[in-house]
C-alpha positions as CSV (number, residue, x, y, z in Angstrom):
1,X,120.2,79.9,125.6
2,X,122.5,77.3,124.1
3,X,124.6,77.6,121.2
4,X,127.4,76.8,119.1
5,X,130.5,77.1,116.6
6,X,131.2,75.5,113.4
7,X,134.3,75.8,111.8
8,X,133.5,76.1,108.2
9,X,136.9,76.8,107.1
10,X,138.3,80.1,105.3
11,X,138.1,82.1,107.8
12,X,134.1,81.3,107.9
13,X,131.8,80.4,111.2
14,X,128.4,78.9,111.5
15,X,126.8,80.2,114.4
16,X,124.1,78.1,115.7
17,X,121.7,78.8,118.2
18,X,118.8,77.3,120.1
19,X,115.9,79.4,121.5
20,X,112.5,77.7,122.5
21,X,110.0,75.7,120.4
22,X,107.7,76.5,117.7
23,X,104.3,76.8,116.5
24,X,104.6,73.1,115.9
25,X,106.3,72.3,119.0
26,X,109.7,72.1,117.4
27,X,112.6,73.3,118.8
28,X,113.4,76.4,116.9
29,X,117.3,77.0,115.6
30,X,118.7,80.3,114.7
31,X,121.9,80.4,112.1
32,X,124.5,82.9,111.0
33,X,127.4,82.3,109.0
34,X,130.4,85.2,109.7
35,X,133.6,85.5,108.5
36,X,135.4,86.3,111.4
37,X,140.1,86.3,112.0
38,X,139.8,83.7,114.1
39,X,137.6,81.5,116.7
40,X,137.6,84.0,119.6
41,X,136.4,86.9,117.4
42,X,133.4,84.1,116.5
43,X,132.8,83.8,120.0
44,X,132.4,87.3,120.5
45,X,130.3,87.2,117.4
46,X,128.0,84.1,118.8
47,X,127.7,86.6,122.3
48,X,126.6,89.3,120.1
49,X,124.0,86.7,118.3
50,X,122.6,85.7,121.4
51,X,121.8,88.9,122.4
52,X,120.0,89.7,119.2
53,X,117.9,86.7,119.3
54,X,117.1,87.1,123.1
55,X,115.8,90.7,122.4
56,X,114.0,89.6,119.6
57,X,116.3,91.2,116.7
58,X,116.0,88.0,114.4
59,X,114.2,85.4,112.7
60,X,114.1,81.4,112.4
61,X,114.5,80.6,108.8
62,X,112.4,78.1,107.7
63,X,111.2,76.2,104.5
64,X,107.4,77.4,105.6
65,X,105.9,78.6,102.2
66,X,102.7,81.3,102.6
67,X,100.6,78.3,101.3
68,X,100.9,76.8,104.8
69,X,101.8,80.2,107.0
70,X,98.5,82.0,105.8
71,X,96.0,78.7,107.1
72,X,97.9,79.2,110.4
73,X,97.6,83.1,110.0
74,X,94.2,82.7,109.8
75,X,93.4,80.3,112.2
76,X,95.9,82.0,114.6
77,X,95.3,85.9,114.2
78,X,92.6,86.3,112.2
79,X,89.6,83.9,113.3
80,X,90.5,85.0,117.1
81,X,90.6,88.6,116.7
82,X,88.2,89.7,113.8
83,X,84.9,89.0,112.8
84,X,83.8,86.1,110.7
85,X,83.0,88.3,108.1
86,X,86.1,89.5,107.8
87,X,87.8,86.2,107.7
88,X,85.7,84.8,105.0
89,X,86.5,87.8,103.0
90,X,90.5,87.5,104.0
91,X,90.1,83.7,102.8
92,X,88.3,84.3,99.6
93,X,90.7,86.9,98.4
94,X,93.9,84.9,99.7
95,X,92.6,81.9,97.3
96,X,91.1,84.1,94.3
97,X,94.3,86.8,94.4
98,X,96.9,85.5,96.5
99,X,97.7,82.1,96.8
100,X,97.5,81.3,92.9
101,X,100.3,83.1,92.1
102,X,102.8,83.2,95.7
103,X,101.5,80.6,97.2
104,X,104.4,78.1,96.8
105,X,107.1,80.3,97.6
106,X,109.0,80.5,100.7
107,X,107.5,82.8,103.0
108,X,110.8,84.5,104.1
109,X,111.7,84.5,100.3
110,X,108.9,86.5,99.0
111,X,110.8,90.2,98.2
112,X,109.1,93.4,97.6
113,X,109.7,92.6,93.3
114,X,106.9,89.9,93.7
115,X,104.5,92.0,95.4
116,X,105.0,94.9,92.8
117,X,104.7,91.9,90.1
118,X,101.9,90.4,91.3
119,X,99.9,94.0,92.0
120,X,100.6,94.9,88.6
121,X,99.1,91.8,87.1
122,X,95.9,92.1,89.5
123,X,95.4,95.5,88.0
124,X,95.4,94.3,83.9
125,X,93.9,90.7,84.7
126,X,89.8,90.9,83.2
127,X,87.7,89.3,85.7
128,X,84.3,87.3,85.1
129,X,82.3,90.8,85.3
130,X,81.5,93.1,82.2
131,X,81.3,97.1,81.7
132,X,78.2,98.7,80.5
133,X,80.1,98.1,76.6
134,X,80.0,93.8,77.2
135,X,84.2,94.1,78.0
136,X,85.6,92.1,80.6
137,X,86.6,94.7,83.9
138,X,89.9,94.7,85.5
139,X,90.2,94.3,89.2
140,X,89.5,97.5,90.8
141,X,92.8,99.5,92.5
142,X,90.6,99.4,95.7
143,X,90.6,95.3,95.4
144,X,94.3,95.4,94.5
145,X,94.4,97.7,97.9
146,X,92.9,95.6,99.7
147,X,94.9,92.8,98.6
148,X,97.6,94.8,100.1
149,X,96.2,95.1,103.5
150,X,96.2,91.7,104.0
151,X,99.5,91.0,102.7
152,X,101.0,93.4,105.0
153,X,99.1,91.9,107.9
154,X,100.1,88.4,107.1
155,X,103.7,89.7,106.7
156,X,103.3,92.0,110.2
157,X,102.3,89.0,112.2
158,X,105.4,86.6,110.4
159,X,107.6,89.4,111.8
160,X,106.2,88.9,115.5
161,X,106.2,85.6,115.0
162,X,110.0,85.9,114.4
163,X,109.6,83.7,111.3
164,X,110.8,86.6,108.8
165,X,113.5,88.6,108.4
166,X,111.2,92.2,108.1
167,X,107.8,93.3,106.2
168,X,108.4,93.2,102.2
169,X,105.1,95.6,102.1
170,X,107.0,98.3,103.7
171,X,109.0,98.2,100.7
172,X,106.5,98.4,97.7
173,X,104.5,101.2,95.7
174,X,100.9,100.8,97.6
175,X,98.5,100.2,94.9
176,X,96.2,104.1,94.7
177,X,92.6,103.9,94.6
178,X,89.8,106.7,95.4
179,X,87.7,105.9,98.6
180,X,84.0,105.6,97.5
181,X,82.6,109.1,97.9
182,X,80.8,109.8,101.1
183,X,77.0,110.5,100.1
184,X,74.5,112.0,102.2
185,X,71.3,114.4,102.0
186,X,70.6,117.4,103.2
187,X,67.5,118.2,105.5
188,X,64.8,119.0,102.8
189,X,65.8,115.6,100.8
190,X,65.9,113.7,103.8
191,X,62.5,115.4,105.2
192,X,60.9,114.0,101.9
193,X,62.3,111.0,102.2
194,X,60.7,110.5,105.3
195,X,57.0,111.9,104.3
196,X,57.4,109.3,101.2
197,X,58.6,106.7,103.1
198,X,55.5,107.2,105.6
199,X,53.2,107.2,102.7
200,X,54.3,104.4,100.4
201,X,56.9,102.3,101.8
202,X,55.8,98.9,103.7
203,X,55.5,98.8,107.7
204,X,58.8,96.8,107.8
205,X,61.0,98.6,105.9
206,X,59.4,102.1,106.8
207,X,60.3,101.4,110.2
208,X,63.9,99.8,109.5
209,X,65.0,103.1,107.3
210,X,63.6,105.7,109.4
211,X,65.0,104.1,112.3
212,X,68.5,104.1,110.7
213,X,67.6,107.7,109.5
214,X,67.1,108.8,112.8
215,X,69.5,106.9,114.8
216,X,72.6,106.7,112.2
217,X,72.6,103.0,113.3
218,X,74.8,100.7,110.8
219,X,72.5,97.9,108.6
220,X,74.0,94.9,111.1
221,X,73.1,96.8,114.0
222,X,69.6,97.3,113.1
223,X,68.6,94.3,112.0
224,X,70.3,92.9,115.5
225,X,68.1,94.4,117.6
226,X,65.9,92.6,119.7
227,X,62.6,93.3,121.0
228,X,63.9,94.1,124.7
229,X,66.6,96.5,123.4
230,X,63.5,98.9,122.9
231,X,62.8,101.3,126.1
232,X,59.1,102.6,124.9
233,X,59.2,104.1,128.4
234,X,61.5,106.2,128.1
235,X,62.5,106.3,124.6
236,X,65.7,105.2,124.8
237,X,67.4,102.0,122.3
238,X,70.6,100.4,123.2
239,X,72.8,98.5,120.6
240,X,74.6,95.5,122.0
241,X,74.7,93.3,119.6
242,X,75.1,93.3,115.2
243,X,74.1,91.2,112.6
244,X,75.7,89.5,110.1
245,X,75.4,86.9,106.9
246,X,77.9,84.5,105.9
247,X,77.7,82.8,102.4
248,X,76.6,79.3,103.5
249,X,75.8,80.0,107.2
250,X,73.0,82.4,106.8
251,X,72.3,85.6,109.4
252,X,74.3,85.4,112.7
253,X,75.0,87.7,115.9
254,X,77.9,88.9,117.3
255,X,79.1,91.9,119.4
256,X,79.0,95.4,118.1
257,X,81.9,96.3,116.2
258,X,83.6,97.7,118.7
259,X,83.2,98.6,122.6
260,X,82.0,101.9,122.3
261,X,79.5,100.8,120.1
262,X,77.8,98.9,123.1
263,X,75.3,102.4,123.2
264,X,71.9,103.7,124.7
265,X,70.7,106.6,122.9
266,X,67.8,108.9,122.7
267,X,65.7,108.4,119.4
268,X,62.6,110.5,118.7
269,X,59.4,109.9,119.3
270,X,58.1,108.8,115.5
271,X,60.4,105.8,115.8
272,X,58.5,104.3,118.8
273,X,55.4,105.5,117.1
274,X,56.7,102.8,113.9
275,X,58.3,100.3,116.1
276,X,54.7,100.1,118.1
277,X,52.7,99.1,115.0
278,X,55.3,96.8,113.7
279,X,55.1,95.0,116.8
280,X,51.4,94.7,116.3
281,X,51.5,93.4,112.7
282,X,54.4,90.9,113.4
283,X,52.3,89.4,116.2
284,X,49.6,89.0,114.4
285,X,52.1,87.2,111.4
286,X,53.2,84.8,114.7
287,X,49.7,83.7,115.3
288,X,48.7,83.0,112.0
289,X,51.9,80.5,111.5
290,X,51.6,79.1,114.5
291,X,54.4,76.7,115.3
292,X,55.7,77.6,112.1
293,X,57.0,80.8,113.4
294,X,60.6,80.5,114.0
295,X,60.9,82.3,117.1
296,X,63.3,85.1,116.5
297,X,63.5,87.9,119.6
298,X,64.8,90.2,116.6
299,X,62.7,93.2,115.6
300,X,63.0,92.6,112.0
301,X,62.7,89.0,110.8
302,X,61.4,87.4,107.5
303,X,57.9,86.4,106.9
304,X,58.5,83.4,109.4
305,X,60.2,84.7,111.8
306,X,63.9,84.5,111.2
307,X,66.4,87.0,111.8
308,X,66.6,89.2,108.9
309,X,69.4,88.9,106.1
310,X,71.4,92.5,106.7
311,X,71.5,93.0,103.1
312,X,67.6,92.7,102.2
313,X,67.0,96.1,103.9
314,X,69.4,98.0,101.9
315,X,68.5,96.4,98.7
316,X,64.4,97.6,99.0
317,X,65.8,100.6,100.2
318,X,67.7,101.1,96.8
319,X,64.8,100.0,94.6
320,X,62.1,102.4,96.7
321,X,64.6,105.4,96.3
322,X,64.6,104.5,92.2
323,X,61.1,103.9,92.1
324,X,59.9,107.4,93.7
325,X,62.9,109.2,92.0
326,X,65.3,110.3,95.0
327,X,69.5,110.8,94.0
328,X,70.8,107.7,94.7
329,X,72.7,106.9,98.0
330,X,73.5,103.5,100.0
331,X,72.1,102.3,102.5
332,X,74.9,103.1,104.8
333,X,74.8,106.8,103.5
334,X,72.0,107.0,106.0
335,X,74.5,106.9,108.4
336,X,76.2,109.6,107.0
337,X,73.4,111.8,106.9
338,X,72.5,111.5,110.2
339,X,75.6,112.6,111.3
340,X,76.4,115.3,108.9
341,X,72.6,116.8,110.3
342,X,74.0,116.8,113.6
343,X,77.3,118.5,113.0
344,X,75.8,120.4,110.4
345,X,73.6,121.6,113.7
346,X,76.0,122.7,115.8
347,X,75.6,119.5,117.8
348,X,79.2,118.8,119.4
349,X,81.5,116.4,118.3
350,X,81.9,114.0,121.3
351,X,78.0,113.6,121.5
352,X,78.0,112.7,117.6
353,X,81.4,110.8,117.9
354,X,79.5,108.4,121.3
355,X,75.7,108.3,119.1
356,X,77.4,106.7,116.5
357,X,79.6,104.5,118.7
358,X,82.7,105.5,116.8
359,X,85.8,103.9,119.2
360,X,87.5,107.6,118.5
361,X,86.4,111.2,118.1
362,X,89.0,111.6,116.0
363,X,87.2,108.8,113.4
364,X,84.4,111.1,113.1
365,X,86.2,114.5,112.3
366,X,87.7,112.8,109.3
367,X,84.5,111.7,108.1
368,X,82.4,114.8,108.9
369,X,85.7,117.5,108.5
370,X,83.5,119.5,105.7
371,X,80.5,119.4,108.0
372,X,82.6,120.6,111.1
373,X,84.0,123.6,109.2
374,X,80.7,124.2,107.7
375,X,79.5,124.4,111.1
376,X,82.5,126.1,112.7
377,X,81.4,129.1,110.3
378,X,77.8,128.7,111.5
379,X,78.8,129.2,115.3
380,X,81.5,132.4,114.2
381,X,78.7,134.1,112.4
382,X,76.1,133.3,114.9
383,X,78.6,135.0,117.6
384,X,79.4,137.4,115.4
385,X,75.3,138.6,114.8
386,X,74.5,138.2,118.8
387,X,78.0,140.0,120.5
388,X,79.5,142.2,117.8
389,X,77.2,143.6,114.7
390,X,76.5,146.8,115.7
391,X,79.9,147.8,117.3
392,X,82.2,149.7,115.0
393,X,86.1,148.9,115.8
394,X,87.5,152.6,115.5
């Protein structure tokens, strides 16, 4: 690793250094001024600088503003290792909330005072959307959270990529927010949301909910599933694939959201009962459009056979519960509830942790930690009634 001295006079050294190239392909320079007694103690000093650089310790300096840096972060991290969903969202919020306001500033300049600055003006600025009294809202602390997230990602990466100095999100006041309340029903709502469902609701959507009732499967992986996903055999569906919709794209695949959510599981028997007739009536809908029908293999498709937007599910779902006067939940909730049934049942974690295709058990006893003690109780009295009630401790 090469590098030099400058004499800058006044006791002062420049200490340059040369360590590899770029994400450009340009040689990349490290400096240090020092004020050192004389040239041999700046020699020591350059040895010493060296050594930082070669284990990583430092950063190039550049005139890179986050204008630039975040189109690379995104091309570079982001688009690689996330899904597009989540890079269109990063990209709309880095131009709507970001880049207006630090955009043009020096990446390695931005300091922890702009990120508190430009939190707090997120947090008073009115946005295009009204309250139920015709003001203008205020972006929400969870939007100015987010904001954060992906600030302190774009920063993390910078700091691997040697190209800043440290993280200035490790030095701000995180912007507080509630997480949206985990919603759920118990067994008697949930048993007549079933019987209504199997009275009133459509073929389509009776199928999609009560199968995401009774498998906890998320909206992207339902409407993913294909016809030869379905073991009728031996009632078994496996989840290899998820939906998604992107705002000018429409509905796409992808993988599952993580590996563990590449699952076969059990489902009851009322499912395949559903998923029997649907495939009856959508055949039918494929032979009266003819070569109009545009050929999806997924279960649930629109009228002409496309793959189904994720979000049109959930949105019937919300108008059916309104109409027919259940407490309102989302769609997702469903999820929720299927778990919270199981744990709630004594079922073990690891099996409800697996069904769900969560990457960690440990994910799923800090969603369900209410339902686990609720049914850690159950199993104590339960013990309790068939070992111990009628002994007396003397």
């Amino acid at each position: 690793m090469a590098g030099n001295i400058i004499d800058m006079g006044n006791g002062k050294y420049r200490l340059r250094v040369s360590n590899g190239f770029d994400l450009n392909g340009k040689r990349k320079y490290y400096n240090k001024t020092v004020s050192c007694p004389s040239k041999r103690e700046a020699e020591k000093e350059l040895a010493r600088f060296v050594t930082s650089i070669e284990g990583g310790c430092t950063y190039s300096a550049s005139k890179t503003t986050l204008n630039e840096y975040s189109q690379m972060w995104l091309e570079t991290y982001v688009k690689p290792n996330l899904s597009p969903t989540t890079y269109q969202s990063y990209n709309e919020k880095l131009n709507m909330h970001i880049l207006p306001y630090l955009g043009s500033k020096r990446l390695d300049k931005i300091k922890p005072l702009d990120l508190d600055n430009l939190y707090n003006f997120l947090l008073t600025k009115p946005t295009n959307r009204k309250d139920e009294l015709g003001n203008f809202k205020t972006l929400s602390p969870a939007s100015v959270h987010r904001v954060h997230e992906i600030l302190s990602s774009i920063f993390n990466n910078a700091l691997r990529w040697d190209l800043v100095p440290y993280n200035p999100c490790t030095k701000v006041v995180q912007p507080k927010f509630r997480r949206t309340k985990m919603s759920c029903y118990d067994e008697n709502t949930s048993r007549r949301l079933i019987n209504c469902l199997l009275e009133k609701a459509p073929l389509k959507y009776k199928c999609f909910v009560i199968l995401a009732i009774l498998t906890g499967f998320r909206r992207g992986e339902v409407v993913g599933l294909h016809w030869d996903d379905i073991d009728f055999k031996n009632n078994t569906i496996t989840v290899n694939r998820s939906a998604y919709y992107l705002s000018g794209n429409g509905t796409n695949e992808k993988a599952p959201k993580s590996e563990t959510s590449n699952r076969t599981i059990s489902v009851p028997g009322i499912c395949f009962d559903l998923l029997k007739q649907w495939r009856v009536e959508q055949a039918k809908m494929r032979l009266a459009l003819g070569n109009k029908w545009l050929g999806s293999k997924n279960i649930f498709t629109t009228d002409d056979g496309n793959i189904m937007n994720p979000s049109t599910g959930p949105k019937w779902f919300s108008s059916f519960l309104e109409k027919n006067n259940f407490p309102h939940i989302r769609f997702h909730d469903l999820r929720h509830t299927f778990a919270t049934l199981l744990v709630g049942n004594n079922v073990d974690i690891k099996t409800v942790s697996s069904t769900l295709g969560h990457a960690q058990t440990s994910t799923t006893m800090n969603y369900y930690v209410h339902s686990l003690e609720s049914a850690s109780k159950a199993s104590a009295e339960l013990l309790e009634n068939i070992l111990v009630k009628d002994i007396n401790i003397v």
